[in-house]
C-alpha positions in Angstrom: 0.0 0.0 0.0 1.3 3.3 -0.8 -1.0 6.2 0.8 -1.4 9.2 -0.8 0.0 11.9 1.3 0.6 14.6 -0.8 -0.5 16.4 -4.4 0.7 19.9 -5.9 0.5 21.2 -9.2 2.5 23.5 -11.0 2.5 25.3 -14.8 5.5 23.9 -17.0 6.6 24.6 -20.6 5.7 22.3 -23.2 7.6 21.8 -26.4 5.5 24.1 -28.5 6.7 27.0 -25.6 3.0 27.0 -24.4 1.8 26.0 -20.7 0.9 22.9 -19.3 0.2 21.5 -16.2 3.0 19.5 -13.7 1.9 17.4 -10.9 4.1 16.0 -7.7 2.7 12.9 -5.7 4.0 11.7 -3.0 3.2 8.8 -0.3 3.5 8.2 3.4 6.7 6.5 3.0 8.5 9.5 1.3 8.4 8.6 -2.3 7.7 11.6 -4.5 6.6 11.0 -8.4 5.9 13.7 -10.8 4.6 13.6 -14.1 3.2 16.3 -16.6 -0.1 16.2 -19.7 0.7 16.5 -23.2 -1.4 18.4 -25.6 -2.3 17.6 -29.1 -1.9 20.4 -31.6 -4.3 18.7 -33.9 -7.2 17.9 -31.8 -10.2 15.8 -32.9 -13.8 17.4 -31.8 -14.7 14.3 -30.0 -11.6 14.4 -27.2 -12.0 14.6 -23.8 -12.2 18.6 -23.0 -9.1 20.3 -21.4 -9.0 23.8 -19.5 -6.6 26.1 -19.2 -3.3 25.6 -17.6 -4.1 28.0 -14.4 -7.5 26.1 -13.9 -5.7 22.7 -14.1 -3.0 24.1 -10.9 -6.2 25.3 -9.1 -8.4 21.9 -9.2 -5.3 19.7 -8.3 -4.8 21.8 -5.5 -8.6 22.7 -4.4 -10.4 19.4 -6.2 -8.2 16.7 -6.3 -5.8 16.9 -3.7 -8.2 16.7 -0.7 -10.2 14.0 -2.6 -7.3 11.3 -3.3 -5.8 12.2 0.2 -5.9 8.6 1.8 -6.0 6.7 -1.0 -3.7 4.0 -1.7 -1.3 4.9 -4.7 -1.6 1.3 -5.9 -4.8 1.0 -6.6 -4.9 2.3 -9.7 -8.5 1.5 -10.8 -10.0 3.7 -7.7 -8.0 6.2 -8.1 -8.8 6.9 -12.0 -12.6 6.0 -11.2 -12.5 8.9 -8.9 -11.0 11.1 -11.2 -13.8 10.5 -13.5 -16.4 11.4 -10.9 -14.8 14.5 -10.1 -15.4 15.6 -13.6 -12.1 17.7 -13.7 -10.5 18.7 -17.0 -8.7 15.6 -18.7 -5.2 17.4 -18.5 -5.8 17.1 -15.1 -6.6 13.5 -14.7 -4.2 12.5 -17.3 -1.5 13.9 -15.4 -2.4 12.8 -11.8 -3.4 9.3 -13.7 0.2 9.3 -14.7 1.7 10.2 -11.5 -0.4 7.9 -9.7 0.9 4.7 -11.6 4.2 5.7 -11.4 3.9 6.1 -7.4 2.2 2.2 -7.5 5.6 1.2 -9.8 7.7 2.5 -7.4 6.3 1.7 -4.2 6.1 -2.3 -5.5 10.2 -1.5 -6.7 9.2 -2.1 -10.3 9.3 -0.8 -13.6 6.4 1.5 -14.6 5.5 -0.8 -17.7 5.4 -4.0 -15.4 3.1 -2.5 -12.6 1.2 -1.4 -16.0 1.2 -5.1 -17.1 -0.1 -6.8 -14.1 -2.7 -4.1 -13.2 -4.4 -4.7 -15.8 -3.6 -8.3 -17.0 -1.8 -7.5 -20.2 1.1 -9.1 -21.9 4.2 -6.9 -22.4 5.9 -6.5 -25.3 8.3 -4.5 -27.7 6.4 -2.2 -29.9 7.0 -1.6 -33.3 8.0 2.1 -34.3 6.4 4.6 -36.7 8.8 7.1 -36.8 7.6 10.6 -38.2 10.9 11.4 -40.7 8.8 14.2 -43.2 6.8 16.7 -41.6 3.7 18.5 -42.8 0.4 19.5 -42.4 -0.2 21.6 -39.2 3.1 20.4 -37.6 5.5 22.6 -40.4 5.6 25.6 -42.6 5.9 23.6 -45.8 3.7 22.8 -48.9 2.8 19.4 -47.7 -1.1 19.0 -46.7 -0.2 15.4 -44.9 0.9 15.8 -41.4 3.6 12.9 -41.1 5.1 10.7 -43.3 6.5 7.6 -41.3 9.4 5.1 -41.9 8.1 1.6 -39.7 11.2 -0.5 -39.8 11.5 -4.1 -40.2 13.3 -5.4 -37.2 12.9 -7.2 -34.2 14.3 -5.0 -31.7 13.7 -2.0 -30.7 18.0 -1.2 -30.6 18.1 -2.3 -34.6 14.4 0.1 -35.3 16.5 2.9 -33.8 19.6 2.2 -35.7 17.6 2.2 -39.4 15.1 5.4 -38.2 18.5 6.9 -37.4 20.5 6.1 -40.8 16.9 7.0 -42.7 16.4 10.2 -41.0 20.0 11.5 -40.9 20.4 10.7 -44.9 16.9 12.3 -45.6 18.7 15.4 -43.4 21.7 16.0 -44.8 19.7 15.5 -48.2 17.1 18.1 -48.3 19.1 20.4 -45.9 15.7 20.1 -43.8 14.5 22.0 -40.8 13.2 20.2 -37.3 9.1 20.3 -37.3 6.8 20.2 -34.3 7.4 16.5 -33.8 10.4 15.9 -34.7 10.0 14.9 -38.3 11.7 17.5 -41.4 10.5 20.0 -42.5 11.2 20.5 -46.4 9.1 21.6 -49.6 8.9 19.0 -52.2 6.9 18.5 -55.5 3.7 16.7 -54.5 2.3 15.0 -52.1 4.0 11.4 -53.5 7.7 12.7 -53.3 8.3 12.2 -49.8 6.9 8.9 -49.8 9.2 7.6 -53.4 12.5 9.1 -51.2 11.2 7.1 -47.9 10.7 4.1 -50.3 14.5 3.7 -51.4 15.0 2.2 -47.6 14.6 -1.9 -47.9 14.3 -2.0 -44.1 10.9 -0.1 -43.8 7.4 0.0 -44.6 5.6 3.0 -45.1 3.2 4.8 -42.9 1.2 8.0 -43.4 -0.9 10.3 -40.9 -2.9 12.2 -43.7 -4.8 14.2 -40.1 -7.7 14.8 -42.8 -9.6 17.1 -40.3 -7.2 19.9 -41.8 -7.2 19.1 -45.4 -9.2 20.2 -47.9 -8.8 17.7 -50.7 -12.2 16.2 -52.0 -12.7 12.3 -50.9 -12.3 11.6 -54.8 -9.0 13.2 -55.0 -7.5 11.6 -51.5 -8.6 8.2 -52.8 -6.7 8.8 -56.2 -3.7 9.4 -53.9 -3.9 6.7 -51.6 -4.1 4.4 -54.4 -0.9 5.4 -55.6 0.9 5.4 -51.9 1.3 1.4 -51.1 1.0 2.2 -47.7 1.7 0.0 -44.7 -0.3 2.1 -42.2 -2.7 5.2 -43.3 -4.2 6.9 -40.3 -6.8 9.3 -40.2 -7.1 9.1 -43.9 -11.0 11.2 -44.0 -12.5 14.1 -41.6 -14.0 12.7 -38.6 -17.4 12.1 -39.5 -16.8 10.5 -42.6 -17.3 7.2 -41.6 -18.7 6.0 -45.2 -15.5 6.8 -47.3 -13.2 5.1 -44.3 -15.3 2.4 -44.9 -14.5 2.3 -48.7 -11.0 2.7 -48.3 -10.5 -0.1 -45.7 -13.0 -2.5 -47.9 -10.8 -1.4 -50.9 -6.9 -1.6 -49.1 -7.9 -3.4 -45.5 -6.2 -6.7 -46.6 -2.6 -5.1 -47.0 -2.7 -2.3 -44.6 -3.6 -0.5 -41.5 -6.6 2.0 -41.8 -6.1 3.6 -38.3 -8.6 6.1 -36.3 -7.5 8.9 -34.6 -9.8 11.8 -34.6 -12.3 9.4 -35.8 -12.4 7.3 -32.9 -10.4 9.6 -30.1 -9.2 6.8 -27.6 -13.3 6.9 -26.7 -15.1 3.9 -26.8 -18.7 5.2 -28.0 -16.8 6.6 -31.2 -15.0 3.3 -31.2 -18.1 1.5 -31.3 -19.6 3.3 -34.0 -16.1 2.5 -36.2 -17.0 -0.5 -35.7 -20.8 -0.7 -36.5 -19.7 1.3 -39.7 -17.0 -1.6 -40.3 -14.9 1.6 -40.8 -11.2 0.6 -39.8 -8.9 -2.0 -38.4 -6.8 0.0 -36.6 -7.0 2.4 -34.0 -4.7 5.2 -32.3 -4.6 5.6 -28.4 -3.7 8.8 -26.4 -4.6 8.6 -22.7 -5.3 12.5 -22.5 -7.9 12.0 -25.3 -10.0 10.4 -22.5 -8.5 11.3 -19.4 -7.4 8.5 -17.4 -4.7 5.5 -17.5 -7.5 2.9 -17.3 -10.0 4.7 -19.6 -7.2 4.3 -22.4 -6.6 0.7 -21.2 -10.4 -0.1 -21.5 -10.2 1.3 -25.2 -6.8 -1.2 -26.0 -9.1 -4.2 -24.5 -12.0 -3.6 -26.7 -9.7 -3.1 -29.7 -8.3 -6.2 -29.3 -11.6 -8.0 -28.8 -12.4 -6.5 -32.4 -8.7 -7.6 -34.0 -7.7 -4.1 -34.3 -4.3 -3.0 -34.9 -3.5 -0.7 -31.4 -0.7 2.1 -32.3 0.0 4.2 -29.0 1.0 7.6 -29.5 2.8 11.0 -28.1 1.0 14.2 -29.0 2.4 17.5 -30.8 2.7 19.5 -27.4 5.0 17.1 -25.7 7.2 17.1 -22.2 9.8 15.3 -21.3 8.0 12.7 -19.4 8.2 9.1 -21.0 5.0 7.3 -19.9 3.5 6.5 -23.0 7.1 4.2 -23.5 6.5 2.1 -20.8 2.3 1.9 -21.4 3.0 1.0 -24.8 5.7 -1.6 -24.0 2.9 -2.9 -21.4 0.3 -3.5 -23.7 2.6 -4.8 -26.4 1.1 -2.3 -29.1 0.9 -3.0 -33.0 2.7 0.0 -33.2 3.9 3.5 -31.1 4.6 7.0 -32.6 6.7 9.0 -31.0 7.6 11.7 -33.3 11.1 12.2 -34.8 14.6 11.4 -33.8 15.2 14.5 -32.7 14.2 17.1 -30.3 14.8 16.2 -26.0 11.1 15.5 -25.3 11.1 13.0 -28.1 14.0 11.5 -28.0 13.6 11.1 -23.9 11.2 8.5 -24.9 13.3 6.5 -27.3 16.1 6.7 -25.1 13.2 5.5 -22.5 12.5 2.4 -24.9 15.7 1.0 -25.2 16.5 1.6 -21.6 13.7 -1.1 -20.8 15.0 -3.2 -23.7 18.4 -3.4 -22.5 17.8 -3.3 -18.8 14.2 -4.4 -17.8 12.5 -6.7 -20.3 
């Protein structure tokens, strides 16, 4: 039992230069945790509502704090069901989610994705990565409408994905003379839309993945169908706006067999909009962000029922990132089809690579 004895909240700096919120738990015994919520730039209607940074500080301290006072750290479930009653912002459960499971890992002298694992009954494993190498969309001041083009290398550890995202990445680099986007990925003009994706394809050791984030272009379904066709895509999230169930549908009838038609702002980590993917036999893959819903075991839930279904699960960091590494060890814990965690390059993304093989060399 860990009891919680303490919870303060503080305003950090995310890696857009904006403000987000910090949290501090701590437990009779003297252990002190801290954690912090990310924030998508590209935000789907259907997420989980956040306020602003200065309301987040004030209902830890005047909301939360008094409520989870007494609770034991370990149990995980309570403490996230409470959170949920409170009806706080979901920066603010997100982050005291967070902080919460890493006080249970460290009181039980474990490693976060293990005290993950046997919370909830999962089986841990290495995920594959989908590494954003070309930038667009909302993310960079170029020509491309698609937000990230990703290289998924073929390997069977997470050491040798690094290695080839590295070599791909640096060549692509010193190539294009490119600038560092939001996440991580270049940033560089190019001819079309297909160019990045014929320069990716010159790597043997990858397949190809694209996050199209349709909610911010303004192609005609027509005309993103005539490109997809010509893309041979591993993985293709978020290929339609959000609502457009009917034409995710088409796509996944007309590509399913060979790739990954993932959800994002389509489905938003929420199970309701999850079931109605399904019901519309819309996609076979699905993206999970715990602050799209607000709590560790909400996201958990969401991972369950897309398993039940045989969807592909891809975990993933958001555009307004910190330099905490959670989402490493949940997606280790729930062995996820896939995780994106931006580009090699910038601290807060590269904290959570360097997070990865840390409990690949040391841990697993």
């Amino acid at each position: 039992m860990a009891t919680i004895s303490s919870l303060t909240a503080r305003k950090i700096l995310n890696s857009r230069g904006e403000w987000t919120l910090s949290v501090e738990l701590g437990d009779e015994h003297g252990i002190r945790v801290s954690g912090s919520a990310p924030e998508g730039e590209s935000k789907g209607t259907f997420e989980a509502e956040y306020v602003k940074p200065e309301h987040a500080v004030e209902q830890v301290q005047s909301v939360v704090a008094p409520t989870l006072k007494g609770m034991d750290g370990v149990d995980q479930l309570a403490v996230d069901r409470k959170l949920v009653e409170l009806e706080v912002g979901a920066n603010v459960s997100i982050a005291v989610s967070r902080v919460c499971a890493r006080l249970g890992a460290e009181s039980r002298r474990m490693p976060l994705w293990k005290h993950i694992s046997e919370i909830y009954q999962t089986k841990p494993a290495a995920p594959r990565l989908f590494i954003n190498v070309l930038e667009g969309g909302m993310h960079a001041h170029n020509n491309l409408v698609f937000q990230e083009y990703l290289a998924i290398p073929k390997a069977n550890t997470i050491a040798r994905s690094v290695e080839i995202g590295r070599r791909v990445y640096k060549a692509l680099r010193d190539e294009l003379k490119a600038d560092v986007g939001d996440e991580g990925g270049l940033v560089a003009n190019f001819k079309d839309a297909l160019e990045p994706l014929g320069l990716l394809g010159r790597e043997a050791d990858i397949d190809l993945g694209m996050d199209a984030a349709a909610n911010n272009v303004d192609l005609p379904p027509a005309e993103l169908f005539a490109l997809y066709r010509q893309m041979k895509l591993f993985y293709l999230e978020d290929p339609f706006k959000e609502n457009d169930f009917e034409n995710f549908k088409k796509l996944k009838e007309e590509m399913g067999e060979k790739s990954i038609i993932a959800g994002d702002d389509l489905t938003t980590t929420n199970i309701t909009r999850m079931q109605k993917a399904k019901e519309e036999d819309a996609i076979n893959g699905v993206i999970i962000k715990p602050d799209q819903i607000g709590t560790l075991t909400q996201a958990i839930e969401a991972v369950s029922q897309a398993r039940e279904w045989g969807w592909a699960v891809v975990v993933s960091h958001r555009g307004g990132e910190t330099n905490d590494d959670f989402v490493a060890d949940l997606a280790w814990a729930v062995a996820a089809d896939g995780l994106k965690l931006g580009g090699l390059a910038r601290g807060e993304r590269i904290a959570k690579y360097n997070r990865l093989l840390a409990i690949e060399e040391n841990e697993a």
